[in-house]
Structures are given as C-alpha cells and as structure tokens.
C-alpha positions as CSV (number, residue, x, y, z in Angstrom):
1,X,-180.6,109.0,-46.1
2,X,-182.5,105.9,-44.9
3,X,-180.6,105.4,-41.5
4,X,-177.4,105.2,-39.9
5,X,-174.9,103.9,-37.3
6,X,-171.8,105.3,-36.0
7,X,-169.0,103.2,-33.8
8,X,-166.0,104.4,-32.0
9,X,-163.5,103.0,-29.5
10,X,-164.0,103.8,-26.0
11,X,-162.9,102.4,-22.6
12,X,-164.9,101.6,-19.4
13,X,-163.5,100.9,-15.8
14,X,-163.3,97.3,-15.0
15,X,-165.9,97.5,-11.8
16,X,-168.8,98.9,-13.9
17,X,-169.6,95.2,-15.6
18,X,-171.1,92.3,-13.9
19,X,-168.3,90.1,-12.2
20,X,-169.6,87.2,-14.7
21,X,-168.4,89.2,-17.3
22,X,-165.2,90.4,-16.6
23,X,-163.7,87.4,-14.8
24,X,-160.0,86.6,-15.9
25,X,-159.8,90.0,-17.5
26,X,-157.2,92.6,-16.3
27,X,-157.4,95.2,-13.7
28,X,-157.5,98.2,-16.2
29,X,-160.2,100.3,-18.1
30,X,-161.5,97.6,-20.5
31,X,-161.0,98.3,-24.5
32,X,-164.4,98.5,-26.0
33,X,-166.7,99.5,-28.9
34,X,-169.1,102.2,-28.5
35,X,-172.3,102.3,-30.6
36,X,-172.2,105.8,-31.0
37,X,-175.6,106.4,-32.8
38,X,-177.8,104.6,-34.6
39,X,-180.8,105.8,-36.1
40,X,-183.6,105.0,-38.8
41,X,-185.4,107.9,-40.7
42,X,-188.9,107.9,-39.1
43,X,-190.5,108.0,-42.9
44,X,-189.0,104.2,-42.8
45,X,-189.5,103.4,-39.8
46,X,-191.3,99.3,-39.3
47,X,-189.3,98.0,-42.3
48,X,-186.1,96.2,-41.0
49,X,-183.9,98.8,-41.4
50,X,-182.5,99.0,-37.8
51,X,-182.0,95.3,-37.3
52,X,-180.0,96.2,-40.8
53,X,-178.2,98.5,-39.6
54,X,-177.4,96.9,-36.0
55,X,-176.6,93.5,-38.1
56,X,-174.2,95.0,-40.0
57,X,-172.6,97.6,-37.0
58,X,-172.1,93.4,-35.0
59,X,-170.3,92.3,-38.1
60,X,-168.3,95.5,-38.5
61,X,-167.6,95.5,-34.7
62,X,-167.0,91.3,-34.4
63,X,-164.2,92.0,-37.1
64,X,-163.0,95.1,-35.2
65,X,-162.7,93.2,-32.0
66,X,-160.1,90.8,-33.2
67,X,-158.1,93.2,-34.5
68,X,-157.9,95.8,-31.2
69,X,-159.0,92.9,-28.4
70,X,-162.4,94.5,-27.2
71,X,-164.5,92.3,-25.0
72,X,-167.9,94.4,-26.1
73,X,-170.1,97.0,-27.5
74,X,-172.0,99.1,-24.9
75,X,-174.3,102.0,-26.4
76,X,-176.8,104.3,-24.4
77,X,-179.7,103.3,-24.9
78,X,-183.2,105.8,-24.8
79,X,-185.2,104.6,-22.5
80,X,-187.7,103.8,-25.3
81,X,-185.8,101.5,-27.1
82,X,-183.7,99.3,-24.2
83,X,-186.4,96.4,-25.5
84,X,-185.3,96.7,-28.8
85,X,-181.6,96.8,-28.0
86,X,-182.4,93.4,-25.7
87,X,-183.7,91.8,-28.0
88,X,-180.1,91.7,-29.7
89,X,-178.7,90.8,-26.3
90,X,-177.9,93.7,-25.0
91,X,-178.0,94.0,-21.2
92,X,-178.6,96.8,-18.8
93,X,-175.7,98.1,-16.9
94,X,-176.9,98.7,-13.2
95,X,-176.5,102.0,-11.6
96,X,-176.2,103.1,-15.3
97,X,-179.1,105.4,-15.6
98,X,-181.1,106.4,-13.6
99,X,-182.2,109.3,-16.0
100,X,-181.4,109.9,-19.4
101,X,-180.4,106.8,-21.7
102,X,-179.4,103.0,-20.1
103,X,-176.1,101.9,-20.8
104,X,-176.2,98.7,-22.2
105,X,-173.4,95.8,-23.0
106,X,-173.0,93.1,-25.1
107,X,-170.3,90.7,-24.6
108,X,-168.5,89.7,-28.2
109,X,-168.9,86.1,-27.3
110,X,-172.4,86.5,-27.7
111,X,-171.8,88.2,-31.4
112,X,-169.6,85.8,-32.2
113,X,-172.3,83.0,-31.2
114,X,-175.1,84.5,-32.7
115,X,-173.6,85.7,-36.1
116,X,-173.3,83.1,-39.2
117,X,-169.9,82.1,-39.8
C-alpha cells in the first residue's frame, strides 16, 4: 500500500470555531467531516502522493458536504505537519492543542473555491 486517508462524520460545538466562521449558523454542535488519517508509506515519501491523497479526500468530502450539509473538515494535525496541512488551507483552532496534534479546519467554501469545477 502506497498511502491512505480515512473520513468520517463528526460534530463540533459551535463556540470552538472563529466567530467569522460560524456566523449565521445555528446554535448546535456543527455537522462536519473529520479527516480521520491520512498517511503516505515513508518508502514514497517526496513524490506527490499526499497532496494525492488530500486532493482526492476534498473532492470526496466537497461531494459529501452537499449531501449531509457540513460546513468543514477539521483533522488533527501532528505537530510536524500543521505546515503542510496550511498549505491546503487548513487553519489552527486556538486553544486546540496545546500538546499532542493541532486541530485544524477548513471551511468547504474554501474547497469549493479552490477545486476545478
């Protein structure tokens, strides 16, 4: 096996997301998609895999969103490789982590934006 990604639905409360973010949205534990896992086999490691693999897990996961009405995809994030999820747009959640992975966010709207139609 080269590499893999895993998603699942999960909920967050409201209060944990930047008030930019959430404005207009209900008062209850917001519907979202959880990047589970995703991992590349170190042997091929440099080669594009991951941004492969984290393409295909934002198409998967734009599609799902319609369906189900998620808002984002937050994952935790080693501490090692929060540059490499920001560089997708993924954003820090503060207060998160302060050991052990960063939870991180991205809003669909920037999926949406950033994926060819």
């Amino acid at each position: 096996m080269l590499g893999y990604f895993t998603l699942a639905m999960a909920s967050v409360p409201r209060d944990v997301f930047p008030k930019k973010y959430v404005r207009g949205l209900p008062p209850y534990d917001l519907p979202l998609i959880l990047l589970a896992r995703l991992a590349v086999d170190r042997r091929f490691a440099g080669r594009g895999l991951g941004h492969a693999l984290i393409s295909e897990a934002l198409r998967i996961s734009l599609r799902v969103a319609v369906e189900v009405g998620c808002r984002c995809i937050i994952t935790d994030a080693y501490q090692d490789r929060v540059s490499w999820y920001a560089r997708y747009g993924f954003v820090p959640i503060e207060g998160a982590a302060a050991t052990g992975p960063q939870r991180m966010f991205l809003d669909m709207r920037t999926v949406r934006a950033a994926l060819p139609r």
